[in-house]
N, C-alpha and C positions, 0 to 999 in steps of 0.2 A: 382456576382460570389463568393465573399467572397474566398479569398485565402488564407485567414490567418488561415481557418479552416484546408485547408490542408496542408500546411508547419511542423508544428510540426511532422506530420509524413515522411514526405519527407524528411524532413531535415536530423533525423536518419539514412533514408535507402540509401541516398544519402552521408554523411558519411559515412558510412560504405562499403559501393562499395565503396568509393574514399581510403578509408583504404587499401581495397584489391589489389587494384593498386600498391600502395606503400608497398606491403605486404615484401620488403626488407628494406626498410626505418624505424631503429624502430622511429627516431626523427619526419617523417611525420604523422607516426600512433600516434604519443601522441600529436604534433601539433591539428593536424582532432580530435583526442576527447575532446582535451579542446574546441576550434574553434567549434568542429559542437553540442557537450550540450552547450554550449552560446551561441549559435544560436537557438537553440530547445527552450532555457532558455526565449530567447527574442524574438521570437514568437508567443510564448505562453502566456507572460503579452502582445501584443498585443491585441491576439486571448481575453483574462479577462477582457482588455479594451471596443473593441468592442462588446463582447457580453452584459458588465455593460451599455454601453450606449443605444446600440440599441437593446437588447432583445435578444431570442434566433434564434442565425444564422443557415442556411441552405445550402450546397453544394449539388446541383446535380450533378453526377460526370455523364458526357458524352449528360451534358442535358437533359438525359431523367427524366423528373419528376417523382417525390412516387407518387405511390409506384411500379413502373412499372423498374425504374432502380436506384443503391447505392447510398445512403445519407451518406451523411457526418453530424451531427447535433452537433451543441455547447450550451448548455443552459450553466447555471452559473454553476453549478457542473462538467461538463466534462472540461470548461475550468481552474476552481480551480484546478483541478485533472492533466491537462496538464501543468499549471506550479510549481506543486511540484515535477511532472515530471523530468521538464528542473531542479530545484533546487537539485534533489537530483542526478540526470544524473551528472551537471557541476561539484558537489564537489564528487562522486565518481571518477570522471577523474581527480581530481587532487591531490587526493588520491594516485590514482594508477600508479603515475609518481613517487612516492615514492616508491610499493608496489610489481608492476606488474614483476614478471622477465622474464628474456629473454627468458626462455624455453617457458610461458605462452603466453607472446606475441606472438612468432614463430606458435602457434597451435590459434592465432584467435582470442586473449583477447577483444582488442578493436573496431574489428568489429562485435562478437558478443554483446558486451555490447551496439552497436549500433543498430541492430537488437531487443536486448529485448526490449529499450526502442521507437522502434517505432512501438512493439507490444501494449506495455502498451497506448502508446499515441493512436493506431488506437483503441484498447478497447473503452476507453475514445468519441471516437468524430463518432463512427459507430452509423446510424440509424437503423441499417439492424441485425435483429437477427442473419442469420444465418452468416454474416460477423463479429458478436461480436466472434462467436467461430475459426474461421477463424484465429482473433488476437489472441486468447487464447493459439490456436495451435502455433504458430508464438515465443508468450514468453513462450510457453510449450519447443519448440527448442533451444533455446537460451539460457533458464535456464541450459536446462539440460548439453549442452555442457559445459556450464562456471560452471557448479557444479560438473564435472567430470574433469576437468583442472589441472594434476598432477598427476592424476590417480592412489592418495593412496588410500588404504584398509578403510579407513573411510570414503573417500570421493564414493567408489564407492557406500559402503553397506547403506550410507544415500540416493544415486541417484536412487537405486532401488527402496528404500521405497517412494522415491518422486515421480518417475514416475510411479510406479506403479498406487499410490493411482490418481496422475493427469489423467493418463490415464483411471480410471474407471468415474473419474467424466468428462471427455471428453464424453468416450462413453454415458454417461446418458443424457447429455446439447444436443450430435445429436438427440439424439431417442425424448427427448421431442422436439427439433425443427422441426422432422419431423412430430410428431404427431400434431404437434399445427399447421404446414402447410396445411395438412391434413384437421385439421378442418377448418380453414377461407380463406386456400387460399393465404396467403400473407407472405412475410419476414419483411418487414418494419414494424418498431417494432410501431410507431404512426398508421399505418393501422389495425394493429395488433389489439392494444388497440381499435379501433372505432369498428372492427368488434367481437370484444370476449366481447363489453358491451350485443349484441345483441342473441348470442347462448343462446340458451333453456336450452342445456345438463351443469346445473354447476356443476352436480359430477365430470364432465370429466377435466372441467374446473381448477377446485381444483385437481387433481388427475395431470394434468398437472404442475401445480403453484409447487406443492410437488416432482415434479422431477428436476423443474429448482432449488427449494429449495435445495435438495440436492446434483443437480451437482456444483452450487455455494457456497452452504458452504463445500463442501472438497477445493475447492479451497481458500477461505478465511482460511482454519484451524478454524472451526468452530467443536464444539462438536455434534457426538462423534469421528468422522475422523478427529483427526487434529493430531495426532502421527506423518504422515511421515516429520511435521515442525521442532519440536526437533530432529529429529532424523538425518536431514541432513542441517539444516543451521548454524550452526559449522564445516561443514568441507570443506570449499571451501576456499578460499583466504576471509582475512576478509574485502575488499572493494567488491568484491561477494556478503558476507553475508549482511553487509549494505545495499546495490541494494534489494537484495531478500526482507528482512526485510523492508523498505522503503514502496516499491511499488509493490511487488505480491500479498500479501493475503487482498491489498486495492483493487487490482481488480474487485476481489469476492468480494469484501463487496461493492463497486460501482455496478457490477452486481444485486444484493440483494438488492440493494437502487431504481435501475432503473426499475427493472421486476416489483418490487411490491408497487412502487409508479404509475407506468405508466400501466402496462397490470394488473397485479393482484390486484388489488386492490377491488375487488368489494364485497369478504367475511373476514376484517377483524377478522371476531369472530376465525375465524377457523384457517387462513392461519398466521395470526403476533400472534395468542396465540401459537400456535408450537414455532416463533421466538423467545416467552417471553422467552418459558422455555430454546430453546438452548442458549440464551444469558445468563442467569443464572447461565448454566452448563459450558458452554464456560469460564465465568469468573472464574469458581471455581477450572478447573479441570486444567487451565492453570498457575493461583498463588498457586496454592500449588505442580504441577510437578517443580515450579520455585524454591521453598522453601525447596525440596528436593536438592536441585543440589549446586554442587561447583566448577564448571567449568566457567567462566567468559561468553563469547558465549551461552551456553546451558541455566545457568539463564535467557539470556536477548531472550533465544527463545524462551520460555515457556512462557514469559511476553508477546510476541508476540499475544499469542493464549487467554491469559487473557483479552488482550486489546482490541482485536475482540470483546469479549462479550458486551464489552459498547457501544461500535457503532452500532452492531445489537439490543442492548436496544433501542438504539433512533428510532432506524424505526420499532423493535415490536412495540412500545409504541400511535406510528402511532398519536399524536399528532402534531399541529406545533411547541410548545419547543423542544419535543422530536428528532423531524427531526432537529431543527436547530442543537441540542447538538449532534447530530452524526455526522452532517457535520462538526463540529467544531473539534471536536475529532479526525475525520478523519485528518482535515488538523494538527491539533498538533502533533498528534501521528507518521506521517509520520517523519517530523522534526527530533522528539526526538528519536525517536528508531531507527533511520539511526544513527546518531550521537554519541549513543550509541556505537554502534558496531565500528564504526572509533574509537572511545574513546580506547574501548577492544585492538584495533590492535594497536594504538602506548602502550598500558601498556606490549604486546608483545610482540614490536620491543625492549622495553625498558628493559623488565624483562625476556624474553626469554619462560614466559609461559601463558597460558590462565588458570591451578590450581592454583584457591585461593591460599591452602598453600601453595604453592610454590613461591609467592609472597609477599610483605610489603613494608613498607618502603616512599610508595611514598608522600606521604604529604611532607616527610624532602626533599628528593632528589628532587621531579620535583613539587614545589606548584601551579604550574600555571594545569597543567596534573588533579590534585585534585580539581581544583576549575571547568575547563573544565566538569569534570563529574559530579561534582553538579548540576550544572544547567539541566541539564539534567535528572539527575537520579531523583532530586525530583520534577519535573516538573512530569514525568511517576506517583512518586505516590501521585501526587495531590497537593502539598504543596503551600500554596498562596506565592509571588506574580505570579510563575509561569503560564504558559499558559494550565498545566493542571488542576490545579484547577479549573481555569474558564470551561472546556469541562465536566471536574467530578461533578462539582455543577450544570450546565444546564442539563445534563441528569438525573441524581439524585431530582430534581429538579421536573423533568416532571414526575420522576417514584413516586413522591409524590403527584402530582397534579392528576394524572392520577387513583390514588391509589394503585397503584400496590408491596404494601408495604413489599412482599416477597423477590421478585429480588430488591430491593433498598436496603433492609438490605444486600444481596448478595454483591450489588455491593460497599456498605461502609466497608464491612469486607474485600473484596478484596483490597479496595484502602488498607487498615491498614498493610496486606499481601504487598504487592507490598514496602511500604515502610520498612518491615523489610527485605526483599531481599536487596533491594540498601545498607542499613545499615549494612549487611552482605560483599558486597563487598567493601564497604567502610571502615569499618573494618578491614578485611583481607587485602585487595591491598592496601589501604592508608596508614589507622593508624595504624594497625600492625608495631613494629618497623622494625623485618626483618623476614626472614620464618625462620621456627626451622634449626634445622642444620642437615645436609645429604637430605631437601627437596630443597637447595639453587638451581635454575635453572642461567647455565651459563647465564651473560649476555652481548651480542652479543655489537660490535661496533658499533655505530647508526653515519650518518655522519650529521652535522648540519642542512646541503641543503634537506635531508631528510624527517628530522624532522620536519623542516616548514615547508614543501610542506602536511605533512601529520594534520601540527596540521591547517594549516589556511583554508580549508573546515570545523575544528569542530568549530574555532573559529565565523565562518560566521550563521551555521547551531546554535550555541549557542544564537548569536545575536538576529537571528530569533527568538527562542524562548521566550529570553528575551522583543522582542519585541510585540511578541501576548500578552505575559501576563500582561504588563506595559501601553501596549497602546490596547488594544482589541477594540475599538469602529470599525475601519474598519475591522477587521476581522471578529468581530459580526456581523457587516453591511451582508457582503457579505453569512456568514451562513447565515441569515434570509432571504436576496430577493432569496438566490438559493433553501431553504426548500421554500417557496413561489410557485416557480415554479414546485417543486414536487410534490403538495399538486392540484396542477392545470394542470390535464394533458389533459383538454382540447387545453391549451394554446400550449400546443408541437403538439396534433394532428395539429391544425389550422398554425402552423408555418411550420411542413413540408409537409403537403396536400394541403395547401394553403387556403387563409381564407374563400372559398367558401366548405369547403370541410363538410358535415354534422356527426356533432359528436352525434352518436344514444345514445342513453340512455343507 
């Protein structure tokens, strides 16, 4: 039965119901969220256990076998993916026992943060196409109510441009799963793949591959739709923008990793040379909207859309370094740009504003707060002994073995960009000694209980860091058997059709 595949998502929605119960209790509701992400947290290194020992698992949910009724499927990537999940879930909750106020809680805070995250985990562990979009919808809901929480003039006019833009890449993800039903007949995404090796028509083929391409990259913020991300992940509460940041636009780029390792895969030349070029442009157009800005948040959202580009390098490049260095990337990246953003929110709490100028000072005042964002900050732009380095040299790496010696220069100009951003905010909010005078922003009373509650998820999420980058051998490990398994997708047809099942050519 394998039930540890489905607990991660149960666990959330079952939280979250148990939230609404006590929807007058706010001590049960932050109780259930710490309690039910450490439970998501720790089902999840189950789910990375069992799938590392025994291969890729399979839930028939009602018994009915693929492809006749919903799979549940775990290979190494979806369960990597569910527990950066649970890690970024747990320290967002307890964050927001700092953060969260009582107006917000009252309108749903912590049951929809329950919700989104067992969108993202049912993303993750779905066999079934058309239930991938299902989940999409799921954290399409979720987001948007927790980005409209407060219901200022920023926060609405960023929601619009979010859902807007989410909503056209919805409509596109139905029409191509209808049309790709259409042609084989099937939802199960491993069925899928056995029957699309054998269709004749591969214009239609590719002509398909290039819709799910681009309902997937609007949702990752991939170029040249990735505007509604700056434009609305600064105005929500910032353990919000953390969550957003963290884990939606890795969705889409897990979607983009799964379609076109496992079903698209069969016209490289055509389908991952489109990807070269958007990862190129992705990287470009995202470190220099970052390089323009001097708002705390809006820098680190625009980094967001830069950072995409490297991870879509690793599966344009459609090597096995290249896949490893995406998966790698993926997991660092998730870490560090949550952390970020918590980072942002106690500078804040602290200084009363997220304008650069408006801020200074903090190195003398809080040195632990300046050493917190280092790690961080230069980990994003590569710096050894960080965990980014290591993701930025194995993609870089492959874009050199592979030859592709255009976007590798893209992507070492970008890393050099990325670092004079943090250098910028580091400057200004750190080492600056105070803001000029008439931009001085009041600064608010912080209570001690607070402040630890907010600073020990960065201190944990820093750890992490320090710990890929110091000890990488398991984390390499496990990048390399999960690109292994992408690179092999017979092995996933055969695991959820069962090993008699014929994988046509």
């Amino acid at each position: 039965m394998n039930p540890e595949i489905a607990l991660p998502i149960l666990i959330p929605l079952m939280s979250g119901a148990v939230s609404l119960v006590f929807w007058r209790s706010r001590l049960m509701q932050r109780l259930v969220a710490v309690g039910g992400t450490a439970g998501l947290l720790i089902t999840a290194l189950w789910l990375l256990a069992s799938v590392n020992r025994e291969g890729i698992l399979v839930m028939h949910m009602g018994n009915w076998a693929a492809p006749f009724g919903i799979s549940l499927v775990a290979d190494l990537l979806g369960a990597i993916m569910v527990v950066l999940t649970g890690i970024i879930g747990l320290a967002v909750a307890i964050y927001s026992l700092a953060t969260a106020g009582r107006g917000h809680e009252a309108y749903g805070y912590f049951p929809l943060m329950h919700l989104l995250l067992a969108g993202v985990a049912g993303a993750f562990l779905t066999g079934d196409i058309f239930n991938l979009y299902v989940w999409f919808e799921v954290m399409l809901v979720a987001s948007f109510a927790l980005l409209i929480l407060g219901s200022e003039k920023a926060q609405m006019e960023g929601a619009i441009k979010y859902v807007t833009l989410n909503l056209l890449s919805s409509v596109i993800f139905l029409i191509a799963v209808g049309l790709l039903y259409g042609m084989v007949g099937t939802l199960n995404m491993a069925d899928i793949a056995r029957r699309l090796a054998a269709v004749e028509e591969q214009g239609m083929v590719d002509a398909l591959a290039m819709m799910f391409m681009v309902a997937f990259g609007i949702k990752a913020a991939a170029f040249p739709l990735f505007f509604w991300l700056p434009a609305s992940y600064h105005t929500p509460p910032v353990a919000v923008s953390a969550l957003f940041a963290g884990l939606l636009t890795k969705v889409g780029v897990y979607a983009l990793f799964r379609v076109f390792t496992l079903i698209f895969h069969h016209s490289p030349g055509y389908t991952h040379e489109i990807l070269l070029w958007g990862a190129g442009l992705t990287m470009l157009s995202g470190v220099l909207g970052a390089a323009a800005q001097f708002e705390f948040r809006r820098i680190l959202s625009f980094h967001i859309v830069s950072q995409i580009g490297y991870m879509i390098l690793g599966l344009a490049l459609f090597t096995p370094l290249a896949i490893v260095g995406g998966v790698f990337y993926i997991m660092h990246h998730i870490i560090v740009k949550a952390n970020l953003f918590l980072v942002s929110g106690i500078v804040h709490r602290l200084g009363g504003s997220y304008q650069l100028k408006r801020l200074g000072g903090f190195y003398r005042s809080h040195p632990w707060l300046a050493v917190l964002f280092l790690i961080p900050a230069l980990s994003l732009a590569g710096i050894p002994p960080l965990s980014g380095f290591l993701a930025k040299f194995i993609v870089i790496r492959a874009g050199i073995e592979a030859e592709a010696y255009g976007v590798t220069a893209i992507a070492l100009l970008v890393g050099l960009l990325t670092l004079y951003s943090m250098i910028k905010i580091w400057s200004e909010v750190f080492w600056k000694s105070t803001p000029p005078e008439g931009d001085v922003a009041p600064y608010p009373e912080v209570r001690q209980r607070e402040l630890w509650l907010m600073a020990a998820p960065v201190v944990g999420l820093g750890l992490c860091t320090l710990f890929i980058g110091l000890y990488p051998a398991p984390i390499h490990a496990l990048a390399e058997a999960s690109a292994a398994q992408l690179l092999d997708p017979d092995a996933y047809i055969r695991a959820v059709l069962g090993e008699g099942a014929e994988v046509l050519p």
